[in-house]
C-alpha positions as CSV (number, residue, x, y, z in Angstrom):
1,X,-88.3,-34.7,56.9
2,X,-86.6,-31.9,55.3
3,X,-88.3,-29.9,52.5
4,X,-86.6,-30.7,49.2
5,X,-86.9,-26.3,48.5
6,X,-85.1,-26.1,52.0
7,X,-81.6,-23.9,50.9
8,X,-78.8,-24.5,53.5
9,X,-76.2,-21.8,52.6
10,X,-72.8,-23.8,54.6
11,X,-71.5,-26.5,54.5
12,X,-70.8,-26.6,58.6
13,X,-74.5,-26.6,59.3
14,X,-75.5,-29.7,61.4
15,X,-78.7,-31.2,61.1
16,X,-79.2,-34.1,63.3
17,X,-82.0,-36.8,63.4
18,X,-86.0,-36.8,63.6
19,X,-86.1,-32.9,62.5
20,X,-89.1,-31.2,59.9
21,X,-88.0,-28.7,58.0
22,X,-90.5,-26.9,56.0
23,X,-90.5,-25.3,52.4
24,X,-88.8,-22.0,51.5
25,X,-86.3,-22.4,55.0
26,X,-83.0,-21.2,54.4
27,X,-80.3,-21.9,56.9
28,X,-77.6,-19.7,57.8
29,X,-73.9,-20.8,58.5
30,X,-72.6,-22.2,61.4
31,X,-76.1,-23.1,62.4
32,X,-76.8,-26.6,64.4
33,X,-80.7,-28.1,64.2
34,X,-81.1,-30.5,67.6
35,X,-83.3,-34.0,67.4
36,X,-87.3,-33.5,67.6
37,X,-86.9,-29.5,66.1
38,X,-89.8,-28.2,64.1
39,X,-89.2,-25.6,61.8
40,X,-92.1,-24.1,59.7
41,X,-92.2,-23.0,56.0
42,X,-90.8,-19.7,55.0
43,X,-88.4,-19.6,58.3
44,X,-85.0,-17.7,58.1
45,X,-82.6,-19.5,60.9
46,X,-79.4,-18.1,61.6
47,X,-76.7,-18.3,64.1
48,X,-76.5,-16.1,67.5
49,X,-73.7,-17.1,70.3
50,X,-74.8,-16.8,73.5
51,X,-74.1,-13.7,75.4
C-alpha cells in the first residue's frame, strides 16, 4: 500500500509490487522500490549509484 500523501517527484521512479509506503515519503528521481520494501512515514529516498 502506498500512502495517498506519498509525493514521488519523477516520472522514471519504479515501484514494483507488494511494497508499503508510508505518509509524508517523498521519492527522489531515478529511484527503483524492489517487491516486499517497507518504507516508514516521513522517509526521504533518493538515488545513490554504487561506487
Amino acid at each position: 500500500m502506498i500512502h495517498q500523501t506519498v509525493v514521488i517527484i519523477d516520472k522514471n521512479v519504479v515501484i514494483e509490487d507488494n511494497v508499503e509506503i508510508g505518509p509524508y515519503t517523498v521519492i527522489g528521481p531515478e529511484t527503483v522500490i524492489k517487491s516486499g520494501t517497507k518504507i516508514h512515514g516521513q522517509s526521504v529516498i533518493e538515488y545513490a549509484e554504487n561506487r
